[in-house]
N, C-alpha and C positions, 0 to 999 in steps of 0.2 A: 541420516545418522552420521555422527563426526566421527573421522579418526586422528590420529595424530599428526596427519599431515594434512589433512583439509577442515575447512570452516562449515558450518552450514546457517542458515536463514529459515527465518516462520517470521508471519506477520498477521496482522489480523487491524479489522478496522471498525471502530463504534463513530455512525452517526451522532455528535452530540448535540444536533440541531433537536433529535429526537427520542435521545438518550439508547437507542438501541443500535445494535448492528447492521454494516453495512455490505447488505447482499448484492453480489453479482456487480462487485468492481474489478474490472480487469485488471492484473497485476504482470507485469516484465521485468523478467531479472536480467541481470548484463553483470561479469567482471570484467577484471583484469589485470594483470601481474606488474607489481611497480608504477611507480605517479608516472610515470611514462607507455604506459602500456597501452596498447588497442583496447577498444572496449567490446567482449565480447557478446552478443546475444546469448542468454542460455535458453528460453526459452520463456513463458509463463504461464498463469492459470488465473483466478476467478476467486474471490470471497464466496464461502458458503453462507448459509442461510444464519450460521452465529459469526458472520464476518469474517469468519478464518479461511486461510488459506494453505492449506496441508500440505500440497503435493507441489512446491514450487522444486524447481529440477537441480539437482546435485552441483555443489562447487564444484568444478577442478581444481586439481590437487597447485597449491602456488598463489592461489587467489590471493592480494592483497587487501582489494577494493572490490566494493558492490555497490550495483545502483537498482533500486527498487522502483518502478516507474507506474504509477496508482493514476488512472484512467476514470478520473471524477466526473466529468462533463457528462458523458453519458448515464452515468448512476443519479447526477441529481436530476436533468431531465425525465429519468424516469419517475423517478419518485416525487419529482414536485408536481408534476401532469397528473397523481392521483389524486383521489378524492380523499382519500383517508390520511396521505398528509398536508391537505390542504385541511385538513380538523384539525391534526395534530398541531400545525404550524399556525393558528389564529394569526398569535398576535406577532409572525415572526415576520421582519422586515423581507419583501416582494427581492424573489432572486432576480437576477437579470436574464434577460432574454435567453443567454448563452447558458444558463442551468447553473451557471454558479461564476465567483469569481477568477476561482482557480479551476480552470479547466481538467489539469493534471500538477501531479504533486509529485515531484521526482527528488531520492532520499538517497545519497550517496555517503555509505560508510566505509569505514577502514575495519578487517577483518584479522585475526590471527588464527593461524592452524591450530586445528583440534576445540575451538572454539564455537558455542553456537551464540546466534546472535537473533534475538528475536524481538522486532521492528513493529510496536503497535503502533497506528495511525489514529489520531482522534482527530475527525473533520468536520467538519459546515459547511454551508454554503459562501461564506464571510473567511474563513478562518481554516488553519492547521496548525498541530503540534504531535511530535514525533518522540518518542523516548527509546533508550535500550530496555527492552523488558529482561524478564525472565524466563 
């Protein structure tokens, strides 16, 4: 929840190698106050099963900047080692050994108080593209 003196963050991520959501990607938020500031850990959590990620942990009050750090390697490993999307994926060009090209996808934006910011993720194995949603 935002108040007038802090930001908040949501994010959520669709597989579009397979047009659905991307479950059980590990997610890490960090701020910190001014282009010169520390960068703090806040903490993080995990895509559900529609990709989203609900419960990512509260700004502090001053956040200027956010960095969102999405933990891909291990999700496409799991998910290419299945059977089902190895159907899904016929005709899709062989990932590389390490589960994808982008191991991790790290999204650092600029924040305003009282402001929410909500950071969809559309990914591949090859590929990413990030927008401000709504």
């Amino acid at each position: 929840m935002s108040t007038e003196t802090t930001a908040s963050v949501s994010t959520h991520i669709l597989d579009t190698s397979i047009g659905k959501p991307a479950e059980g990607v590990a997610i890490s938020l960090s701020a910190r106050t001014g282009l010169d500031g520390a960068w703090a850990a806040l903490g993080g959590s995990a895509t559900d099963a529609d990709g989203r990620c609900k419960d990512l942990p509260a700004l502090p009050e001053g956040t200027t900047h956010v960095r969102l750090d999405f933990e891909t390697e291990t999700y496409f490993l799991n998910k290419h080692s299945a059977k089902k999307q190895a159907e899904a994926q016929q005709d899709a060009p062989r990932v590389r050994d390490s589960g994808a090209f982008f191991p991790e996808v790290t999204i650092t934006f600029a924040v305003n108080p009282g402001e929410h910011y909500h950071v969809p993720l559309l990914l591949n194995p090859f590929g990413y593209s990030v927008y401000r949603g709504s």
